[in-house]
C-alpha positions as CSV (number, residue, x, y, z in Angstrom):
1,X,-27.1,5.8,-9.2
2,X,-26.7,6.8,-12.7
3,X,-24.4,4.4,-13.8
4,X,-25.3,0.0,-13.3
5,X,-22.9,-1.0,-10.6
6,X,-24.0,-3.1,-7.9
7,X,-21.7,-3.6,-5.8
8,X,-17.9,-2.5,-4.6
9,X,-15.7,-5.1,-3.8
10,X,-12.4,-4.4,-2.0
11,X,-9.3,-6.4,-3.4
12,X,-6.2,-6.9,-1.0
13,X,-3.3,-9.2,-0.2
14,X,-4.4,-11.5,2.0
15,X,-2.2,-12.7,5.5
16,X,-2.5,-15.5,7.4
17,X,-4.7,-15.8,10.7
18,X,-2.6,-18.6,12.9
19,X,0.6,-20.0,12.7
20,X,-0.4,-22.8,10.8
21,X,-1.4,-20.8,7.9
22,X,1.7,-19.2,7.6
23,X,4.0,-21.5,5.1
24,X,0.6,-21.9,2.9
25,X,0.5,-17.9,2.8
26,X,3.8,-17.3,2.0
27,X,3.7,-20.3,-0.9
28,X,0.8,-18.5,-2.3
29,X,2.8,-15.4,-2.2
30,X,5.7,-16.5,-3.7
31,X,4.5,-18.9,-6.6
32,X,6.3,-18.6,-9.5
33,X,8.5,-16.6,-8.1
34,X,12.3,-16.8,-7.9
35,X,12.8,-16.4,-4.6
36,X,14.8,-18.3,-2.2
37,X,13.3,-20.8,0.2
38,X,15.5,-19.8,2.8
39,X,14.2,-15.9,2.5
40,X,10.6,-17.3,3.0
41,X,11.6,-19.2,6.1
42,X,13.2,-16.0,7.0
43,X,10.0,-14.0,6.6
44,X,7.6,-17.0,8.0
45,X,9.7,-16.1,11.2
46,X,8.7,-13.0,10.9
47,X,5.3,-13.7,11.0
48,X,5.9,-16.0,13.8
49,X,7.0,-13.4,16.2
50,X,3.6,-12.3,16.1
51,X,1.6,-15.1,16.6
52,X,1.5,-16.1,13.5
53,X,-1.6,-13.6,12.7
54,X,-1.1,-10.9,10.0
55,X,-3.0,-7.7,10.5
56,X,-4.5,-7.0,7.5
57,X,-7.2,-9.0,7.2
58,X,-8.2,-7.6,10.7
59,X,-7.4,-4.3,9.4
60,X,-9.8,-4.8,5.8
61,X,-12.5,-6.2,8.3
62,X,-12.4,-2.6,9.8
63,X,-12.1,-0.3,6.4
64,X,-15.0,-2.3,5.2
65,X,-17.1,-1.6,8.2
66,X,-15.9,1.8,8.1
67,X,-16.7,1.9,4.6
68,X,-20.3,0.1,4.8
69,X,-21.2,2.8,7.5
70,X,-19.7,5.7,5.0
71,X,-21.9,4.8,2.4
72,X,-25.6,4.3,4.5
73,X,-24.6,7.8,5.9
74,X,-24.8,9.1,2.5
75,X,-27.6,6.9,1.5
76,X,-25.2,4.8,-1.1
77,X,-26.9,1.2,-1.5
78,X,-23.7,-0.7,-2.8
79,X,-23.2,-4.1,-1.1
80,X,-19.1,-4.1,-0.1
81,X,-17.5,-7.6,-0.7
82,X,-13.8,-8.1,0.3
83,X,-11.3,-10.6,-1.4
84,X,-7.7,-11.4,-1.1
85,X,-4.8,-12.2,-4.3
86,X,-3.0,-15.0,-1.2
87,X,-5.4,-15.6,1.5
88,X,-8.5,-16.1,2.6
89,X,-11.6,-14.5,1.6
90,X,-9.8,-15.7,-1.7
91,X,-10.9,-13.9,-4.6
92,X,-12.6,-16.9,-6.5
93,X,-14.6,-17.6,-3.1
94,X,-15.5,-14.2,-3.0
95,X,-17.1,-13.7,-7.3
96,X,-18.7,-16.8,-6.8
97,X,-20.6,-15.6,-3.9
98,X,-21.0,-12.2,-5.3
99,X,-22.8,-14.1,-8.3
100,X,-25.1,-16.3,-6.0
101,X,-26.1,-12.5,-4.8
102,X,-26.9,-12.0,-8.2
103,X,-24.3,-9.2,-8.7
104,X,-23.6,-8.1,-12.6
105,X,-21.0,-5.4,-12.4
106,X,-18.8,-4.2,-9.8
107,X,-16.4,-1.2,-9.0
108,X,-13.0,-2.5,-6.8
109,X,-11.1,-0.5,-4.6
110,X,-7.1,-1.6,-5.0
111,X,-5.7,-1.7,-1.2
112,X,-2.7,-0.2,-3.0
113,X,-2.1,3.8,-3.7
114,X,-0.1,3.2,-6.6
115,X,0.5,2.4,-10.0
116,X,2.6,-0.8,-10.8
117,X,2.7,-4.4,-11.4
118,X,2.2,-6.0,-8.1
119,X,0.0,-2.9,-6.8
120,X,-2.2,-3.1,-9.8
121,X,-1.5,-4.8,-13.0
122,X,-1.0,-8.5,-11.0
123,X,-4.6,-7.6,-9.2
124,X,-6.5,-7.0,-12.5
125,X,-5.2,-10.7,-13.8
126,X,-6.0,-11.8,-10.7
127,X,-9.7,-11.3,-11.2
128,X,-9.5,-12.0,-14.6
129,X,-8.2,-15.8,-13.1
130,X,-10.9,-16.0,-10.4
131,X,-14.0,-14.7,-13.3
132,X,-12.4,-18.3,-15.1
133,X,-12.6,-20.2,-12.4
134,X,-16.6,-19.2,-11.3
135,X,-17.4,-19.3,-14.9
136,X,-20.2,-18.3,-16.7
137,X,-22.4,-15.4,-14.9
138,X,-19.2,-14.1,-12.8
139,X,-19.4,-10.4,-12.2
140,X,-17.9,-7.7,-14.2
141,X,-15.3,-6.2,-11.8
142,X,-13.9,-2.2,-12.7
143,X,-11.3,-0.8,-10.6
144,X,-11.3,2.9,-9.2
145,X,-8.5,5.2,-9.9
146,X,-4.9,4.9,-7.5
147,X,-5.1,7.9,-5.0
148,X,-1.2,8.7,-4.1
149,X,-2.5,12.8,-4.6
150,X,-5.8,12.4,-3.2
151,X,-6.4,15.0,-0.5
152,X,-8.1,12.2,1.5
153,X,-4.8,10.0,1.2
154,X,-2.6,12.9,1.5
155,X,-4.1,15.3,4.3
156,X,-4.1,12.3,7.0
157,X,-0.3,11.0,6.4
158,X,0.4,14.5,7.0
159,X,-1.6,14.8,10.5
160,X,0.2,11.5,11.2
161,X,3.8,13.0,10.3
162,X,2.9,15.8,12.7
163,X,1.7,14.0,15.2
164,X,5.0,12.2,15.1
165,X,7.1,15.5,15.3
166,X,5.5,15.8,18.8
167,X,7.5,13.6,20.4
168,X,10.9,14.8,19.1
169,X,12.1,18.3,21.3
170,X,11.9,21.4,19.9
171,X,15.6,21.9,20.3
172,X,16.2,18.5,17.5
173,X,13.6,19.8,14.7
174,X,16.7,21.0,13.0
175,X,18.6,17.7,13.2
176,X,15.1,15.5,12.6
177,X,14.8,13.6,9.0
178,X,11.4,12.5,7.7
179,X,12.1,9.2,6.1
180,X,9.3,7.8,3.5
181,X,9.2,4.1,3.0
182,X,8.0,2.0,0.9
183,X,7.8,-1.8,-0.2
184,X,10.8,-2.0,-2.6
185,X,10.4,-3.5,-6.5
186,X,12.9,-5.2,-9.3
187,X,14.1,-2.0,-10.9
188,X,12.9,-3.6,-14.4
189,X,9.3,-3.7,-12.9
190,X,9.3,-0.2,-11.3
191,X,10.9,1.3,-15.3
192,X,7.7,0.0,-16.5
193,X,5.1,2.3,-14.1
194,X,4.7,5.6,-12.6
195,X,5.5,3.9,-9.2
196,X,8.0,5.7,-8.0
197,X,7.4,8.9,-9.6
198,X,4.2,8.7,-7.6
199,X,5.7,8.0,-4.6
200,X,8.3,11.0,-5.2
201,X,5.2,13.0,-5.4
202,X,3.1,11.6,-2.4
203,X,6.2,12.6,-0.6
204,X,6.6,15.8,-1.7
205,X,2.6,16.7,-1.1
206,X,3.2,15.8,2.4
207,X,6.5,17.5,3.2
208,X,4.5,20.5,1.4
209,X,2.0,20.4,4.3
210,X,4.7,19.6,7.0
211,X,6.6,23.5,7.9
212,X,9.7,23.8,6.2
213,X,12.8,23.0,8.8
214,X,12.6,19.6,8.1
215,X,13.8,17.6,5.0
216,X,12.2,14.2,3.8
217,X,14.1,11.2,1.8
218,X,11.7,8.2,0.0
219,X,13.5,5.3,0.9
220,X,12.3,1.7,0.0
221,X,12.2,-1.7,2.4
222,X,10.4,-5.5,2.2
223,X,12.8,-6.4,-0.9
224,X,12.5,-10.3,-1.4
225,X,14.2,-11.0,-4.5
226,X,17.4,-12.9,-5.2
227,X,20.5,-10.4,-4.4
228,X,21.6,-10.6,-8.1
229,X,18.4,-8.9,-9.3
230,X,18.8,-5.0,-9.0
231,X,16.2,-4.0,-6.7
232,X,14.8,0.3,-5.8
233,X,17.2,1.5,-3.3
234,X,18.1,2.7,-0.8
235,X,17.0,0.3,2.0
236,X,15.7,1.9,4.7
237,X,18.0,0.4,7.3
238,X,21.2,1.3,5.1
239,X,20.1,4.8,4.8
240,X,19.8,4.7,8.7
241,X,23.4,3.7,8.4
242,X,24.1,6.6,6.5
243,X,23.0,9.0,8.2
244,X,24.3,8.0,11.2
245,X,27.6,7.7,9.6
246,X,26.9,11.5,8.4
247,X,26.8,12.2,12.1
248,X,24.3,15.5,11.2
249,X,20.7,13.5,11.7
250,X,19.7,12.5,15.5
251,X,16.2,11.6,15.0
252,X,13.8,9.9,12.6
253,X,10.2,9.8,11.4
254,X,9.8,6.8,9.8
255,X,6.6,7.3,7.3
256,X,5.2,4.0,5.5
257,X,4.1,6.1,2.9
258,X,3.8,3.4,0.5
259,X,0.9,1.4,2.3
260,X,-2.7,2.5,4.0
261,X,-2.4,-0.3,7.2
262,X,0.1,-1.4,9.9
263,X,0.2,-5.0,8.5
264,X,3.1,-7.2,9.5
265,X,5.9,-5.6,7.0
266,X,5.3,-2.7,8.7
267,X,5.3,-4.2,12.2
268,X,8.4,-6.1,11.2
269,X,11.0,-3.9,9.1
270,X,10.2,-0.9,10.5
271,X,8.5,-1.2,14.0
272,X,11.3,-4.2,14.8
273,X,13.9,-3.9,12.8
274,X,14.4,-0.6,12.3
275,X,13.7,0.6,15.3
276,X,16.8,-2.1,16.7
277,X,18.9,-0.8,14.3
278,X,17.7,3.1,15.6
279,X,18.7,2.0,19.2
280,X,21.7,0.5,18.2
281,X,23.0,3.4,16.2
282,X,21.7,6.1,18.6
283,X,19.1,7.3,16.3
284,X,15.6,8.4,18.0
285,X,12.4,7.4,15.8
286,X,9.5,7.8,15.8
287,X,7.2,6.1,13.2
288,X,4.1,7.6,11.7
289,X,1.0,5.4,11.4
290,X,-0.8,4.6,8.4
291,X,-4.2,6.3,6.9
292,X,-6.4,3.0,8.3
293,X,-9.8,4.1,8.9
294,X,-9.2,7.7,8.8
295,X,-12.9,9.3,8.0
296,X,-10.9,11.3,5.2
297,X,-9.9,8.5,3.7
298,X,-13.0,6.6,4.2
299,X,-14.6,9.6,2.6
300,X,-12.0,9.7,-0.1
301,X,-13.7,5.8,-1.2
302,X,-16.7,7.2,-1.3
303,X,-15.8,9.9,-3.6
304,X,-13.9,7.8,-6.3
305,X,-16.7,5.9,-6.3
306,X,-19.0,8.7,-6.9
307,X,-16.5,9.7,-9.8
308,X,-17.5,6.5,-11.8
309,X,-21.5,6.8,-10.9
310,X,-22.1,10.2,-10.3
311,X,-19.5,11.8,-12.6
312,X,-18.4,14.1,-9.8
313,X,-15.2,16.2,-9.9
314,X,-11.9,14.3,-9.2
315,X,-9.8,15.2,-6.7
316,X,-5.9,15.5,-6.8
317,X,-3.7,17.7,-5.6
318,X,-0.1,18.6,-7.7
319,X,1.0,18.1,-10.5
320,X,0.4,14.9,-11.8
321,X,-3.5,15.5,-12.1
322,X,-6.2,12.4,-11.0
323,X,-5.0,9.0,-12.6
324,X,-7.0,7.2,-15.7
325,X,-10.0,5.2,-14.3
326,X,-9.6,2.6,-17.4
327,X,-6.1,1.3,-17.5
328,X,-4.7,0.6,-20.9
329,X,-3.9,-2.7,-22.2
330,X,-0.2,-2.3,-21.7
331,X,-0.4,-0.4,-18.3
332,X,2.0,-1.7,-15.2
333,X,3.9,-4.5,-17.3
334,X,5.7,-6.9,-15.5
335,X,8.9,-5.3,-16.5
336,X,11.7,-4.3,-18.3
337,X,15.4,-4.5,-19.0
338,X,16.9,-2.7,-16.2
339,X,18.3,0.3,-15.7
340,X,20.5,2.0,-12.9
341,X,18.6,2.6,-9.5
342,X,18.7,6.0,-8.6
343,X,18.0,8.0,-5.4
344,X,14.2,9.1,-5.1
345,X,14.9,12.2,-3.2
346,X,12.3,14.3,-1.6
């Protein structure tokens, strides 16, 4: 490789793995945070109902098989590490045993599509915490670029979105509303970023593959802050609300465009409780699955890594052109004073 990285290391969330890591999680999660203890009783619940396992560490055990096998295809010889910001492989754990493997300087792939404080910003001080805490000799760690208009992101949600339309009949396409989700923010941390603008555009790059009878809405869900703090809206279950209350809509696609795995907040608000809701209301739904370990998005990796080593063209589709590799000092702040929520529309 032309350029002196030796190694990628995949950065993610972290979720528990028994039911006995669950309240330790969720007080990593929320430390610092002002958020009810009752709402993370609420949400340990959640995780209860499913055995008190989160999928996404199974689910970054996968990509980074997937990944491993992506690059010895294309002869790549980059050792892939994986840490977590909340769980287990902690960050910390997983510099200091990338520096007793004698690794100087990393890329990291962001589990995260988009640009904002918790998605990006929070991950960066992060490492910055765990290169402290090993010391001297940690790693150099550089992030690649957030790929909400990468054709290897965007091509695959819209094979998933079709493959949803399936199951709705023909006679309903008319009457069927794509619905975009994705994990809500405080509305002073999202005026701060490009996050929802990016998502506004994700959604319209797949709606511009999907054919044009249908209409899409972005739509947000997962909000855990107190209710006096102004949050992006509209939740996903009170637009269901709406548009049953519209009486025009009879079916859903529910599309969790804002993450790349089926991990427990998708499981949860949208495979649980929206669905209830759905049946309740007389809605059908259907929900479109995440990227995972599609090979395009596998591929995609690959290629933003190739970006930083190679120099090879960047890839983007729209308007918005690739994203900076280097974010700027003041990138993704934790926020601002906020201003009204609008109505991401699609």
């Amino acid at each position: 490789m032309s350029d002196s990285y030796d190694a990628l290391l995949v950065v993610s969330f972290g979720g528990p793995e028994g039911p006995d890591e669950v309240i330790p999680f969720l007080e990593n999660v929320l430390r610092g945070k002002n958020v009810p203890r009752q709402r993370m009783l609420d949400v340990a619940e959640h995780y209860q109902q499913f055995g008190g396992v989160s999928p996404i560490n199974g689910q970054n055990r996968d990509l980074t098989t997937a990944l491993r096998n992506e690059l010895a295809r294309h002869q790549i010889e980059l050792p892939i590490y994986w840490g977590n910001r909340n769980w287990h492989p902690l960050l910390a754990d997983t510099l200091r045993q990338m520096k007793a493997d004698g690794i100087q300087r990393s890329l990291a792939f962001f589990t995260s599509a988009y640009s904002s404080y918790s998605g990006c910003r929070q991950y960066r001080e992060d490492i910055e915490r765990a290169q402290q805490e090993v010391g001297a000799g940690a790693p150099q760690v550089e992030k690649l670029r957030v790929f909400f208009n990468h054709p290897g992101f965007i091509l695959p949600m819209a094979d998933r979105v079709r493959s949803a339309l399936e199951g709705v009949p023909g006679d309903r396409h008319r009457s069927t509303q794509i619905v975009f989700t994705a994990h809500s923010l405080p509305i002073s941390m999202a005026a701060a970023c490009q996050y929802a603008a990016q998502l506004e555009e994700a959604c319209r790059l797949v709606m511009a593959q999907i054919e044009n009878t249908f209409s899409g809405q972005l739509v947000f869900q997962s909000r855990s802050g107190p209710p006096t703090q102004p949050w992006l809206e509209p939740d996903v279950c009170d637009y269901l609300r709406g548009l049953r209350e519209a009486g025009q809509v009879t079916d859903v696609i529910l599309v969790p465009i804002g993450f790349i795995s089926d991990h427990i907040e998708i499981l949860f608000d949208l495979d649980t409780e929206a669905r209830e809701l759905c049946d309740e209301l007389g809605l059908g739904m259907a929900r479109a699955p995440t990227v995972g370990t599609d090979p395009r998005f596998v591929s995609m990796i690959r290629e933003l890594i190739l970006e930083r080593t190679e120099g090879t063209s960047r890839a983007f589709l729209g308007e918005l052109g690739a994203s900076h590799d280097i974010c700027p000092a003041d990138c993704c702040p934790a926020g601002r004073p906020s201003r009204p929520a609008g109505r991401p529309a699609v």
